[in-house]
DSSP file (Angstrom, degrees, kcal/mol; ACC not computed):
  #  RESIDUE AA STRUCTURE BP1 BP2  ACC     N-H-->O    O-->H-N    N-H-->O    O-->H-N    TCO  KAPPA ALPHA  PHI   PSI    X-CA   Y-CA   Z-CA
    1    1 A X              0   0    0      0, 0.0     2,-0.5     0, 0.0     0, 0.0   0.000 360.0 360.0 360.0 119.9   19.2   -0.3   19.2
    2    2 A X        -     0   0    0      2,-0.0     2,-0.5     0, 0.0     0, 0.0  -0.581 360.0-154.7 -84.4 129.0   19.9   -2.4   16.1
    3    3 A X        -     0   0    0     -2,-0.5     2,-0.4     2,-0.0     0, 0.0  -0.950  14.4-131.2-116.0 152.6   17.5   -1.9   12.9
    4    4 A X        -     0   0    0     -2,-0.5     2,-0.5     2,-0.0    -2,-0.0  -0.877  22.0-146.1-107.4 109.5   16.9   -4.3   10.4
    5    5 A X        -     0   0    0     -2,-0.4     2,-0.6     4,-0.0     3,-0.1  -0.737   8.7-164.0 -72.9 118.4   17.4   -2.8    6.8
    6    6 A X     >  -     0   0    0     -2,-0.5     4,-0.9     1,-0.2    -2,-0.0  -0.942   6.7-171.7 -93.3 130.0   15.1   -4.2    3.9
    7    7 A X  H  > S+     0   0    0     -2,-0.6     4,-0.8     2,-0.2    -1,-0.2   0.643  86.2  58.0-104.0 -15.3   17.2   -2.8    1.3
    8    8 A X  H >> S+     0   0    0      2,-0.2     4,-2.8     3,-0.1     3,-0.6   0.821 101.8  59.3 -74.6 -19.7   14.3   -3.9   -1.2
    9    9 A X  H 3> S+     0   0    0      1,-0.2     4,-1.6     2,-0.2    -2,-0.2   0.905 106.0  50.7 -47.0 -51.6   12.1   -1.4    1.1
   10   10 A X  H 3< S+     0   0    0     -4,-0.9    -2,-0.2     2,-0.2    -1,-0.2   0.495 106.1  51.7 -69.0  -2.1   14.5    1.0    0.1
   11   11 A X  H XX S+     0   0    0     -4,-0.8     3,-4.2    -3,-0.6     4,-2.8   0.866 106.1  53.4 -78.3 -68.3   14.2    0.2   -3.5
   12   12 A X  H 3< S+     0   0    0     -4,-2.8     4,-0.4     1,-0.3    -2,-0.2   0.748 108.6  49.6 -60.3  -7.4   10.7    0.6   -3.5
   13   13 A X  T 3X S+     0   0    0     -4,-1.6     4,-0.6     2,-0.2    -1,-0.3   0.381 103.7  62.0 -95.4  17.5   10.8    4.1   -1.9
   14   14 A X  T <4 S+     0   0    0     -3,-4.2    -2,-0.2    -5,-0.1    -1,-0.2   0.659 104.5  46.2 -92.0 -26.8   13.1    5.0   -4.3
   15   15 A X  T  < S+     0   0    0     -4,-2.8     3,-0.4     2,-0.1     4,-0.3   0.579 105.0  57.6 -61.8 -20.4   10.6    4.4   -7.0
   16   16 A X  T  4 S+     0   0    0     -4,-0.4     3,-0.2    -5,-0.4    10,-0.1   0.792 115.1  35.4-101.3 -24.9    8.0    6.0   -5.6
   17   17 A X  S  < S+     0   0    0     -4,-0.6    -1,-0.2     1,-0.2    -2,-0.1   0.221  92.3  81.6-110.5  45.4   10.0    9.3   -5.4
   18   18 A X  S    S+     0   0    0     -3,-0.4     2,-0.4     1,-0.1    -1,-0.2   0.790  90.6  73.9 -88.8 -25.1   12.0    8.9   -8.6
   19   19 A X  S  > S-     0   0    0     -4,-0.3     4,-1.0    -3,-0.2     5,-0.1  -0.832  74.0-146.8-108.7  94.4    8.3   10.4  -10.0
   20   20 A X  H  > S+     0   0    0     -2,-0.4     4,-1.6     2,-0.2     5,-0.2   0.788 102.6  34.9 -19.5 -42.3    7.2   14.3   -9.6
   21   21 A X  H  > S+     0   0    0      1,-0.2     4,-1.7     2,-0.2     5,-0.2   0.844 111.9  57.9 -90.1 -36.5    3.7   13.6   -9.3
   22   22 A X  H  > S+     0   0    0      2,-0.2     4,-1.3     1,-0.2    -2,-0.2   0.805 108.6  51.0 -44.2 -34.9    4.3   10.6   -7.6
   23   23 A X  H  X S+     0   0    0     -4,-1.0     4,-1.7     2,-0.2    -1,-0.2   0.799 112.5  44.7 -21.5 -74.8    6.3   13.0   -5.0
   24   24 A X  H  < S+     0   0    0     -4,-1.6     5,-0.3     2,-0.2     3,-0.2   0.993 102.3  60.9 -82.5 -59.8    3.6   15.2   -4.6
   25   25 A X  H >X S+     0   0    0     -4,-1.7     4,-1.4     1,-0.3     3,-0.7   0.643 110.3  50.3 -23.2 -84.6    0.8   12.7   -4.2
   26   26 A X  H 3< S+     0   0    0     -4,-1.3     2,-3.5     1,-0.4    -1,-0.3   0.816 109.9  44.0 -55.8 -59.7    2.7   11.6   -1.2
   27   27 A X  T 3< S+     0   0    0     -4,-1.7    -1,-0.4    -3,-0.2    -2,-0.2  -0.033 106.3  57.3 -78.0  69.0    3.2   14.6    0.3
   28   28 A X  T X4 S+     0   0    0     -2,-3.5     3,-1.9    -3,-0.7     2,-1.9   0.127 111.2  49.8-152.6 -63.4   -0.5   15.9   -0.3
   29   29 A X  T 3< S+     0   0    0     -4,-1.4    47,-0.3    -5,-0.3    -2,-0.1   0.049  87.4  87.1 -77.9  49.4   -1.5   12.3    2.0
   30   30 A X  T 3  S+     0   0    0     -2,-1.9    -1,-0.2    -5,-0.2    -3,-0.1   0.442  86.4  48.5 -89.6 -19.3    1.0   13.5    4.4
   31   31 A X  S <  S-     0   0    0     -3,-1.9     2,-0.3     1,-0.4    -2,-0.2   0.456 125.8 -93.6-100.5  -1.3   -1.9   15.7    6.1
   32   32 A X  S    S+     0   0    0     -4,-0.2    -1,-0.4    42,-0.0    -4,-0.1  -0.793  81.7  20.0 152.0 178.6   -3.9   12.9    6.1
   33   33 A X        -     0   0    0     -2,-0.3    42,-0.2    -3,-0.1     2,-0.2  -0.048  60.5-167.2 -19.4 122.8   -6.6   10.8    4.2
   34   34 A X  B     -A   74   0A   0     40,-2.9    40,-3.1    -5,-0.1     2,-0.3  -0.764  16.3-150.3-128.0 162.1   -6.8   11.8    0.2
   35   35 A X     >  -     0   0    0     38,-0.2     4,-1.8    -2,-0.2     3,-0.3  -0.968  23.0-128.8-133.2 146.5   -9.4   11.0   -2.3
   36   36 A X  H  > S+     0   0    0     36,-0.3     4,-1.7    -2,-0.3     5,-0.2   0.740 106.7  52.1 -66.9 -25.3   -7.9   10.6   -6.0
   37   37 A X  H >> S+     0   0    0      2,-0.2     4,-4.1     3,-0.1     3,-3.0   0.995 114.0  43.6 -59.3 -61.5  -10.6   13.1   -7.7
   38   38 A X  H 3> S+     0   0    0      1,-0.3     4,-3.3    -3,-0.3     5,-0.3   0.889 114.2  53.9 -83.7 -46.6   -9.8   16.0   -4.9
   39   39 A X  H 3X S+     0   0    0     -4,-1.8     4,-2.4     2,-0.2    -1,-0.3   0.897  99.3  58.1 -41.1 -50.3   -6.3   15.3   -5.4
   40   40 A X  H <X>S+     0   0    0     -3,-3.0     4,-3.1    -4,-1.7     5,-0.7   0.962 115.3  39.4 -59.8 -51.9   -6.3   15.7   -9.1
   41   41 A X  H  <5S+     0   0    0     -4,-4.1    -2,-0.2    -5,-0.2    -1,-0.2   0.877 110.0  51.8 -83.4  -6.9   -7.4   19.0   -8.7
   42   42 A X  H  <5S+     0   0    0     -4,-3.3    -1,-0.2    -5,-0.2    -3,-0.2   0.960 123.6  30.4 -53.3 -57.4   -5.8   20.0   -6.2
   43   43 A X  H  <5S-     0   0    0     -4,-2.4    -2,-0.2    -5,-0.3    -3,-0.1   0.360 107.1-119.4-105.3  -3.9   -2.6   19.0   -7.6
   44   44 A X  T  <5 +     0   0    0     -4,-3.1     2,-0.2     1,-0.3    -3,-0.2   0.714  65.9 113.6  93.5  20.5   -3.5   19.4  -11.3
   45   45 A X  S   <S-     0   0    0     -5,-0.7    -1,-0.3     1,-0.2    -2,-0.1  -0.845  71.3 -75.6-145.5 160.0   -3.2   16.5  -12.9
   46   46 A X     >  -     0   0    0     -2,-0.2     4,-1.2     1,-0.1    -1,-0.2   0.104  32.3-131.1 -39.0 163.2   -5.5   13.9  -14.6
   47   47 A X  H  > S+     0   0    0      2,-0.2     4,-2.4     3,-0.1     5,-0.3   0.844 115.3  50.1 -97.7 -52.3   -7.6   11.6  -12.4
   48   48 A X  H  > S+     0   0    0      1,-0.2     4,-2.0     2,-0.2     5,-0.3   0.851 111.8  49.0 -65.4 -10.4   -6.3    8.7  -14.5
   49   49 A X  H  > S+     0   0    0      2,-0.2     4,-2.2     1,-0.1    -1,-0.2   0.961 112.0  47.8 -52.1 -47.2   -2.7   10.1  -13.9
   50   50 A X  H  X S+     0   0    0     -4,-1.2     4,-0.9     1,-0.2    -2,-0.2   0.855 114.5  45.7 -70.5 -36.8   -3.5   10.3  -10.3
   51   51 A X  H  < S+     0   0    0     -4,-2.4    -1,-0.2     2,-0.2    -3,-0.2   0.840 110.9  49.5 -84.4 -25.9   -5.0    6.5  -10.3
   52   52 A X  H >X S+     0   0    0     -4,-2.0     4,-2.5    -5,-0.3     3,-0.9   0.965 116.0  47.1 -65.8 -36.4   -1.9    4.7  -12.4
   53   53 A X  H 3X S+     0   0    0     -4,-2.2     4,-1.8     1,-0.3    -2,-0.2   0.847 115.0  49.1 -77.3 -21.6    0.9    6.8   -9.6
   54   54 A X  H 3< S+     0   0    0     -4,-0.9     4,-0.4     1,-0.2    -1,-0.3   0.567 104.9  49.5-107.6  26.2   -1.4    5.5   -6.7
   55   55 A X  H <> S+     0   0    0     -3,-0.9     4,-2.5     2,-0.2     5,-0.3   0.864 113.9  54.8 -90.0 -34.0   -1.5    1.7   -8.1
   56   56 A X  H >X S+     0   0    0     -4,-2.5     4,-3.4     1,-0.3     3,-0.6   0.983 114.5  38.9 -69.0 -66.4    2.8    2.5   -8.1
   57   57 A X  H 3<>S+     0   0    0     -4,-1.8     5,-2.7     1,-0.3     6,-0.6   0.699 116.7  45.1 -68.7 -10.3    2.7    3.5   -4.4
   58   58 A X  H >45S+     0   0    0     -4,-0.4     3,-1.7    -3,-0.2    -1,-0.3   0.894 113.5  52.1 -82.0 -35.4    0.2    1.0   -3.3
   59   59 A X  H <<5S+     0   0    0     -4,-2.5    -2,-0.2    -3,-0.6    -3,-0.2   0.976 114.9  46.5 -49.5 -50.8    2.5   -1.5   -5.5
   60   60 A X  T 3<5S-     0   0    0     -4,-3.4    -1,-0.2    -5,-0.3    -2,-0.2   0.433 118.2-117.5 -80.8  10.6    5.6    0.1   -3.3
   61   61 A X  T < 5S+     0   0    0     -3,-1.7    -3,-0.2    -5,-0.3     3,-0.1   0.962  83.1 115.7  61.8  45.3    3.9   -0.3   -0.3
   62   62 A X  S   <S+     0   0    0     -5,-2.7    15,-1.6     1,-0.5    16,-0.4   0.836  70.0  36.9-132.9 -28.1    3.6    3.2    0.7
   63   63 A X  E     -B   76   0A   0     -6,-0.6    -1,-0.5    13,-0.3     2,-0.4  -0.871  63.6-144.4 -87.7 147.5   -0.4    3.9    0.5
   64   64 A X  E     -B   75   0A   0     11,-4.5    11,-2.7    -2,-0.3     2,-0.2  -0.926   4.8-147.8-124.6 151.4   -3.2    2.1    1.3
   65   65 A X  E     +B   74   0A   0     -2,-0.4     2,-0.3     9,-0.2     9,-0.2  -0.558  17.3 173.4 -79.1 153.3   -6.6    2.0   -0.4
   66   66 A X  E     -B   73   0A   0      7,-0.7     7,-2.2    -2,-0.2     2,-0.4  -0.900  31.3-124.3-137.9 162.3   -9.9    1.3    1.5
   67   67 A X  E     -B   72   0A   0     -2,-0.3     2,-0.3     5,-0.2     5,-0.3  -0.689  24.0-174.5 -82.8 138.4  -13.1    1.7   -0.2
   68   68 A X  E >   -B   71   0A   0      3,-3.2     3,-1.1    -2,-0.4     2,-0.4  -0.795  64.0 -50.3-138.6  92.8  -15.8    4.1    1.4
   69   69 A X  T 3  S-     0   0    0      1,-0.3    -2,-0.0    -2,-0.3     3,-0.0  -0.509 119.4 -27.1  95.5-109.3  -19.1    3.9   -0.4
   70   70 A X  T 3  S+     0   0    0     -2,-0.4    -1,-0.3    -3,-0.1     2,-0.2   0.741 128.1  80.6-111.0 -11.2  -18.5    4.3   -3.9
   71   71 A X  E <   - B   0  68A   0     -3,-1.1    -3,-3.2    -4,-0.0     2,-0.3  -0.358  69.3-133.0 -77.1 159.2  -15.1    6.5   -3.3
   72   72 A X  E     - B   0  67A   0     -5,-0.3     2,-0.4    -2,-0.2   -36,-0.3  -0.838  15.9-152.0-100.7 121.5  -11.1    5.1   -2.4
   73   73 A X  E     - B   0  66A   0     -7,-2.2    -7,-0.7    -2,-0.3     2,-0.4  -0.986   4.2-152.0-119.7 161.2   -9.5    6.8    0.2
   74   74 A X  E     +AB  34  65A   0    -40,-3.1   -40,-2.9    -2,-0.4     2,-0.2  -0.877  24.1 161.4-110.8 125.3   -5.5    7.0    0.0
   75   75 A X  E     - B   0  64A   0    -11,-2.7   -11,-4.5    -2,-0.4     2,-0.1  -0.918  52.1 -85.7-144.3 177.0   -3.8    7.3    3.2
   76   76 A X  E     - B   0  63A   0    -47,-0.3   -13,-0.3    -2,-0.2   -14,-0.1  -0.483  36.9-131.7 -93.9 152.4    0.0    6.5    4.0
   77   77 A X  S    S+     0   0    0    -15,-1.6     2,-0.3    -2,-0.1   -14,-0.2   0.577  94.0  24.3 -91.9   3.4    0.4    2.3    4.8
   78   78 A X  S    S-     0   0    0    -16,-0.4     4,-0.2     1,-0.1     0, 0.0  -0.946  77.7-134.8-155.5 160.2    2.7    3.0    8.4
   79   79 A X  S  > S+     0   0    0     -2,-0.3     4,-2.4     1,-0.1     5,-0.1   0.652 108.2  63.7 -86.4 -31.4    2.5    6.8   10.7
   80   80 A X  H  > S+     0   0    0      2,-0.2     4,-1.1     3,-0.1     5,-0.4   0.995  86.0  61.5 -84.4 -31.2    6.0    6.6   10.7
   81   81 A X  H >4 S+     0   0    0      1,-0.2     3,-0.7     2,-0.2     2,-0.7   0.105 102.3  61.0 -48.2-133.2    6.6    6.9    6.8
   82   82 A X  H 3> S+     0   0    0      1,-0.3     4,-2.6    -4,-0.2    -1,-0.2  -0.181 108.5  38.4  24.5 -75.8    4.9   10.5    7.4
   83   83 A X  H >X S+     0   0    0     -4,-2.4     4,-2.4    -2,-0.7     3,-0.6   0.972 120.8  48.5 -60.8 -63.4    7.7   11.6    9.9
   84   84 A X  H <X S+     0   0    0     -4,-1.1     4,-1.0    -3,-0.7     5,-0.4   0.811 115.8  40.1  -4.0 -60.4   10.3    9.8    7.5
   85   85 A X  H 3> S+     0   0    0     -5,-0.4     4,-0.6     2,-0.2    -1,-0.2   0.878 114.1  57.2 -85.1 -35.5    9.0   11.4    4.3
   86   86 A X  H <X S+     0   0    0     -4,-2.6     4,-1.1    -3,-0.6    -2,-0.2   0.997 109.1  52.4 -34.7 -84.8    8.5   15.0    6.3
   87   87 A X  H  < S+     0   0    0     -4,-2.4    -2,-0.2     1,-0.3    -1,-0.2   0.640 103.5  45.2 -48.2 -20.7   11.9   14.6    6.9
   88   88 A X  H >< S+     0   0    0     -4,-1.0     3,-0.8     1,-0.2    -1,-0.3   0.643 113.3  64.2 -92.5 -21.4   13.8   14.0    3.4
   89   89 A X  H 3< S+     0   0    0     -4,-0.6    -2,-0.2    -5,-0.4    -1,-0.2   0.712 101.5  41.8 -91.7   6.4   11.6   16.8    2.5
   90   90 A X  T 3< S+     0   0    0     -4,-1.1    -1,-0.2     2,-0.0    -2,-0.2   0.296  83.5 111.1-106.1   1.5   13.0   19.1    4.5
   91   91 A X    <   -     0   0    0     -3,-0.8     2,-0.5    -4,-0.2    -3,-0.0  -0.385  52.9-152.2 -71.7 155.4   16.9   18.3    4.1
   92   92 A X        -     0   0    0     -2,-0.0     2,-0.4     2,-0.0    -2,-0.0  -0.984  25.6-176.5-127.5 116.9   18.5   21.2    2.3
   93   93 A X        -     0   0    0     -2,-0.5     2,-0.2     0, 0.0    -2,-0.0  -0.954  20.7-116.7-124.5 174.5   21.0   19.2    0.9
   94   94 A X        -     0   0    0     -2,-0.4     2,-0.2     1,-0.0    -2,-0.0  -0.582  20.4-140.4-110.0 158.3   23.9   20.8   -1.2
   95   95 A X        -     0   0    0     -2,-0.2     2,-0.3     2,-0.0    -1,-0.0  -0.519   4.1-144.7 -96.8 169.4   24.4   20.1   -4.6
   96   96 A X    >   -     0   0    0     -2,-0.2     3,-0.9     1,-0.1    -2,-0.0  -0.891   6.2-169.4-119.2 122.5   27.9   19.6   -6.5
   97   97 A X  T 3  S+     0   0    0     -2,-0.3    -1,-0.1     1,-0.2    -2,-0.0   0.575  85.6  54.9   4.5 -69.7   28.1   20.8   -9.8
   98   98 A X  T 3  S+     0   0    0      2,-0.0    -1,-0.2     0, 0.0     2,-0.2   0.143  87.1  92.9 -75.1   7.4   31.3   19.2  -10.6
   99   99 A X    <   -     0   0    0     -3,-0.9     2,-0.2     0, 0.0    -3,-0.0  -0.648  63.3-151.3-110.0 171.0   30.1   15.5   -9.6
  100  100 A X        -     0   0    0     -2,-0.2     2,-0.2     3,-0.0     3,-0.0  -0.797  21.4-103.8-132.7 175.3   28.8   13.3  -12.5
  101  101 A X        -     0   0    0     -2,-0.2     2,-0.3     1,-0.1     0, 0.0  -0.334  44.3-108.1-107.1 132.7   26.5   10.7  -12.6
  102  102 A X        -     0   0    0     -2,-0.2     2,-0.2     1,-0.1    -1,-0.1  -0.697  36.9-113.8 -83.3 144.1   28.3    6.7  -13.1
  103  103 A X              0   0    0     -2,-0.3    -1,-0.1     1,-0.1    -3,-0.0  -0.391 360.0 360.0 -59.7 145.8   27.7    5.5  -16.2
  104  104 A X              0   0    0     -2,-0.2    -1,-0.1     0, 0.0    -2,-0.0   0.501 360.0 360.0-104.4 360.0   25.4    2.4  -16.1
């Protein structure tokens, strides 16, 4: 089976977890439908924090909005980014010490 890489796909999910809160917002709609108040508190953080990180991921194409009444709910824009995002968050990967970072 051949897959087609969008390597600009992979850019934008590389922005979206370059971010701690950004991180966790994604895994907090990993269980499902979020609403950005319940979220702030849940996760501790301002509600305008919580609404500029989910204009980034809706920008990166990783949640979608829909409007319900006068509330937004946040859920993740494809099922399979769920298993996907599950999975890098479950790698134990090992660290080296000794490596550095390229200069840019």
């Amino acid at each position: 089976m051949t897959v087609a890489l969008d390597i600009d796909a992979l850019a934008r999910v590389g922005q979206a977890l370059a971010d701690d809160s950004r991180r966790r917002l994604l895994l907090a709609i990993l269980d499902g439908v979020h609403y950005p108040a319940e979220m702030a508190d849940e996760l501790g953080l301002t509600r305008a924090n919580v609404s500029n990180h989910l204009t980034c991921l809706r920008g990166c194409g990783l949640v979608t909005a829909r409007p319900e009444g006068r509330r937004v709910r946040y859920e993740l824009a494809h099922p399979r980014l769920a298993h996907a995002l599950a999975d890098l968050a479950g790698l134990a990967l090992p660290v080296d010490d000794h490596a550095h970072a390229p200069d840019d």
